[in-house]
C-alpha positions as CSV (number, residue, x, y, z in Angstrom):
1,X,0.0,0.0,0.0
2,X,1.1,3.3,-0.7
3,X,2.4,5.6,2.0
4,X,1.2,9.4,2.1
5,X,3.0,12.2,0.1
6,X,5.1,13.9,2.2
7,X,4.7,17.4,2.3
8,X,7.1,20.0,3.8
9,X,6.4,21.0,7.5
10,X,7.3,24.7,6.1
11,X,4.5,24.3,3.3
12,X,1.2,26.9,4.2
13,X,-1.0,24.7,5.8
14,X,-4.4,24.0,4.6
15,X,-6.6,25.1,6.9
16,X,-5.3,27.4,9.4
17,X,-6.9,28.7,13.1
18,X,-6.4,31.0,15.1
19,X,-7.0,32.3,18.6
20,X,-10.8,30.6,17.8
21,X,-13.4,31.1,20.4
22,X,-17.0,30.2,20.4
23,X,-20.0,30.5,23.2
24,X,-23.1,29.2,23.1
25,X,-25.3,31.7,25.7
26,X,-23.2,31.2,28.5
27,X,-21.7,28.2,27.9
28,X,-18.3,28.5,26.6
29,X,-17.0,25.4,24.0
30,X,-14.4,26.5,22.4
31,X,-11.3,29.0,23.9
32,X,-8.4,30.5,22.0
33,X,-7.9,27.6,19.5
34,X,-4.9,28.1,17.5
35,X,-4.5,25.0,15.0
36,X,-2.7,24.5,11.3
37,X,-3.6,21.4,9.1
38,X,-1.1,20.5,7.0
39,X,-1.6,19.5,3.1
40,X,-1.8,16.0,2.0
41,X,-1.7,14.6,5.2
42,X,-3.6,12.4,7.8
43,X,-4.7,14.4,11.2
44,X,-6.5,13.3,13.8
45,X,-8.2,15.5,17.0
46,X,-8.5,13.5,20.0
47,X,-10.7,14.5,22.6
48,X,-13.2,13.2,24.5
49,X,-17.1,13.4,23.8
50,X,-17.8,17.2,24.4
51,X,-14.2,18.7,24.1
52,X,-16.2,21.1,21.4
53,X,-14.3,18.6,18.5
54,X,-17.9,19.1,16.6
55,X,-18.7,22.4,17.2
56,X,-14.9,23.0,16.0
57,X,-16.1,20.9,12.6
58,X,-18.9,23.2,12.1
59,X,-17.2,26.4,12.0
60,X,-15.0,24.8,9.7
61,X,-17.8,23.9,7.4
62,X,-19.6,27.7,7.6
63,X,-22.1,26.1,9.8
64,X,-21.2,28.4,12.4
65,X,-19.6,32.1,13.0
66,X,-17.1,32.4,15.4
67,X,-17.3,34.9,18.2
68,X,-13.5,36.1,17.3
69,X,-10.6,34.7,15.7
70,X,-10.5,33.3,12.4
71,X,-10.3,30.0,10.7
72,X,-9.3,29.7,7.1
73,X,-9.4,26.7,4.3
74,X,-6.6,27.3,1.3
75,X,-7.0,31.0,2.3
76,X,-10.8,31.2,2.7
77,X,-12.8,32.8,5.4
78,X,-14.9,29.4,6.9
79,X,-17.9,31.4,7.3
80,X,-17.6,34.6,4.6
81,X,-16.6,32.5,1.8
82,X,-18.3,29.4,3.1
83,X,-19.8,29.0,-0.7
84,X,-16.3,28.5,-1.7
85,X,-15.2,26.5,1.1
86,X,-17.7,23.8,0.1
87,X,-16.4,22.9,-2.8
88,X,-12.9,22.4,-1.3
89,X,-14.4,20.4,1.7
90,X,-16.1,16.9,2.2
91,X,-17.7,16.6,5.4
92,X,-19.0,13.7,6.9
93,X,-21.2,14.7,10.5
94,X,-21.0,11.6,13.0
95,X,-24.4,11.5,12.4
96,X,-25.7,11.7,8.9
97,X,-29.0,12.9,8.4
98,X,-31.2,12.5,4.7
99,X,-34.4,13.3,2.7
100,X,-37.2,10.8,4.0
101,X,-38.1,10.2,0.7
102,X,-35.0,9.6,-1.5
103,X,-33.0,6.8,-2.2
104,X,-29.6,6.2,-1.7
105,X,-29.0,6.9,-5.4
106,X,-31.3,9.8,-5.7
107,X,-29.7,11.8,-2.5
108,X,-25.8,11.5,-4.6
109,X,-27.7,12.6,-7.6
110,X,-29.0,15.7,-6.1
111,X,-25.9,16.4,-4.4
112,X,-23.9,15.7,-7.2
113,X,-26.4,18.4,-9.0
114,X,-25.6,20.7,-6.4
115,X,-22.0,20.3,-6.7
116,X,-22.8,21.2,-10.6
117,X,-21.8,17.8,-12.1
118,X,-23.5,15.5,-14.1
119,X,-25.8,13.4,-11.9
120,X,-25.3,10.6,-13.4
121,X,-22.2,10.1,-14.5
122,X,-21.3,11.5,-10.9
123,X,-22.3,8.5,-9.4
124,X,-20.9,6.2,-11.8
125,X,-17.2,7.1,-10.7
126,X,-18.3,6.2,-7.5
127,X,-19.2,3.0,-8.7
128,X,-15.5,1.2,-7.1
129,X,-15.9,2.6,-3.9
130,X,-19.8,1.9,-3.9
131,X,-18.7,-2.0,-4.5
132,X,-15.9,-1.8,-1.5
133,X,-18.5,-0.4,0.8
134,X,-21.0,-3.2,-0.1
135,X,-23.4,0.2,-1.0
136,X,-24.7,-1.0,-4.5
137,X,-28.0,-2.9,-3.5
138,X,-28.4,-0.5,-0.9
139,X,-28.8,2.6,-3.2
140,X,-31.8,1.6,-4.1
141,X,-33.2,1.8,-1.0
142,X,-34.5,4.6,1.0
143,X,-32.0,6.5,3.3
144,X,-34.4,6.9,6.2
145,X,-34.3,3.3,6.3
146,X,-30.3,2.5,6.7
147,X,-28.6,1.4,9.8
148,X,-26.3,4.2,11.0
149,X,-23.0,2.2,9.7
150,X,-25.1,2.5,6.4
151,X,-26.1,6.0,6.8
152,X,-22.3,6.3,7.6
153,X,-21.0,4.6,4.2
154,X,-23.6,6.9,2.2
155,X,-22.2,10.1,4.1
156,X,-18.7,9.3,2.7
157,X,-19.9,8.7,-0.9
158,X,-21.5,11.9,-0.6
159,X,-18.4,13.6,1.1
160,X,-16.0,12.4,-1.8
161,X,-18.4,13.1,-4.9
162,X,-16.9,16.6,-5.8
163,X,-13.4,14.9,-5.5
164,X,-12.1,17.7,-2.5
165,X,-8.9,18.2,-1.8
166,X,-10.0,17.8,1.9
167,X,-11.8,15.6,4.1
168,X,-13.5,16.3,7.1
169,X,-14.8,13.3,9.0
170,X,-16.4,13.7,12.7
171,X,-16.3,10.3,14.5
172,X,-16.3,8.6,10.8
173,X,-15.9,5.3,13.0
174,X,-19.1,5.2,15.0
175,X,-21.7,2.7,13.8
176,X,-19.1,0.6,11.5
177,X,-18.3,-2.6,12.7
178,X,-14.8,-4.3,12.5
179,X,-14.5,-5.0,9.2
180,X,-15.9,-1.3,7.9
181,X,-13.7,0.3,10.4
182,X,-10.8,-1.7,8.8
183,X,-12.2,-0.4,5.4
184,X,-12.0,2.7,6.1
185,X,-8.4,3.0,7.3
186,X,-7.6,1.6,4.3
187,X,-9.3,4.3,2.3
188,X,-7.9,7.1,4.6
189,X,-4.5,6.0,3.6
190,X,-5.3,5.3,-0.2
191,X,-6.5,9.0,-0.4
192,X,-3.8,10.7,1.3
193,X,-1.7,8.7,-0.9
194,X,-2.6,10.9,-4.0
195,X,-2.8,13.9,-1.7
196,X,-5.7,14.3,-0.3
197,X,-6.0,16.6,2.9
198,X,-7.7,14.4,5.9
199,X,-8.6,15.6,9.2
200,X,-11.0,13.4,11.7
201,X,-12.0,13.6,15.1
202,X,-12.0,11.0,17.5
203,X,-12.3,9.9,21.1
204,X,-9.9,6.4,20.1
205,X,-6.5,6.8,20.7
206,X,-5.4,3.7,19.1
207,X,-7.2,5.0,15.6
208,X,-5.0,7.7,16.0
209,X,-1.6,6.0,16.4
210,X,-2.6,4.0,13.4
211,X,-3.5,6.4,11.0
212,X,-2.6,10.0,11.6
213,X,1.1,11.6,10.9
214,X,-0.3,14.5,12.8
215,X,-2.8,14.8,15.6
216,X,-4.0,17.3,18.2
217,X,-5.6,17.5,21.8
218,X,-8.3,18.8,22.3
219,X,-9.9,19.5,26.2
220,X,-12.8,21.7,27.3
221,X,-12.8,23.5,24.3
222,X,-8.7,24.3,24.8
223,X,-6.9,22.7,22.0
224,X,-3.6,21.6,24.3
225,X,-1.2,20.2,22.0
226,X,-0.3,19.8,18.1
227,X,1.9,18.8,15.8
228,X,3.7,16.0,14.2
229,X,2.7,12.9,16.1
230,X,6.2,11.2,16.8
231,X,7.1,14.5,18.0
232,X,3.5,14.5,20.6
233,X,4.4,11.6,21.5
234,X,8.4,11.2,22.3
235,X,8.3,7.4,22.8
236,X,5.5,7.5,24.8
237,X,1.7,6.1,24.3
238,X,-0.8,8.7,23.2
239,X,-2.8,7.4,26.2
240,X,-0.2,8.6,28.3
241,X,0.5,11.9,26.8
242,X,-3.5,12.8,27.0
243,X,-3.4,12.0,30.7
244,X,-0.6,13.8,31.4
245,X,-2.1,16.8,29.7
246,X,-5.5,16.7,30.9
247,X,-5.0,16.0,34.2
248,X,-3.9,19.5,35.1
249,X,-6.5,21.6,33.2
């Protein structure tokens, strides 16, 4: 299997953060995040359920304005140029949600329509990846009706039919089971292998030490760390670098 393209660390980074915060009311979830992803690589932020790893996916994606700071994709405000931004990005939410109504097949048509390719011939390119992820019966099938490791497989057809140059996955492993999980790494690696940009949050270490060159920390909405993972880690488990971190915030 191929191994990821290396890209200088002194290359501009993809997306780039800085001093991020976000509130919701009076609830802070996210503090002063300063973050760079770099290009053509695998990253992975590790936190644990309500660190504010989603909330930090959603301002990424436009979903959200941030309160102050900034967060940019290849140069592009998140939010202002959020348009733009979508066609760069392909975002899988941990938990996809689709028209009632549609099929499988019909929801990649409409968002390969969006997206302003051919419908059709959209979803024929997929048709490799469709097969690996045991999707092609399934198509024609309502959505509303998949398990969520179904609803999961459709979310990443949909997230790589505009072919972006970066991936955003939010707990992309929740609801696959051993052999989809195992899928998908393989597919993580495949991509960055012909450069893709590939950024997923997690709360399992181990998929991180697997699959990521670079990872973060993040920890009641502070991110704590970053940066090339042998140098986070210094011959030590991840596990053991997280606790050493968290335990005195």
């Amino acid at each position: 299997m191929s191994e990821p393209q290396s890209t200088p660390e002194s290359a501009a980074p993809l997306v780039a953060v800085e001093n991020l915060h976000k509130s919701f009311g009076p609830k802070i979830v996210l503090t002063g995040v300063t973050w760079s992803i770099p290009r053509g690589q695998i990253s992975g932020l590790l936190g644990p359920n309500g660190a504010g790893k989603t909330t930090l996916f959603r301002l990424l994606m436009g979903l959200l304005k941030a309160d102050a700071g900034t967060i940019t994709v290849d140069g592009l405000d998140c939010f202002e140029d959020r348009v733009a931004v979508k066609r760069l990005v392909g975002f899988l939410p941990d938990e996809p949600v689709f028209y009632s109504y549609l099929s499988g097949r019909e929801i990649l048509e409409l968002s390969a329509g969006m997206h302003g390719l051919e419908p059709i011939a959209a979803v024929r390119r997929l048709g490799d990846l469709t097969a690996r992820l045991g999707m092609e019966e399934a198509l024609a099938s309502y959505a509303d009706d998949y398990s969520r490791g179904m609803k999961k497989k459709l979310g990443l057809l949909l997230a790589l039919l505009h072919r972006p140059p970066l991936l955003v996955l939010d707990e992309p492993t929740n609801g696959l089971d051993v052999e989809s999980t195992r899928l998908f790494f393989e597919l993580m690696r495949e991509l960055a292998a012909v450069g893709t940009t590939i950024v997923f949050s997690t709360h399992l270490m181990d998929q991180v030490e697997r699959l990521c060159s670079h990872a973060a920390i993040l920890h009641r909405g502070r991110l704590l760390t970053s940066g090339p993972l042998g140098e986070l880690l210094a011959g030590r488990a991840l596990e053991d670098v997280f606790v050493e971190l968290t335990s005195v915030r």
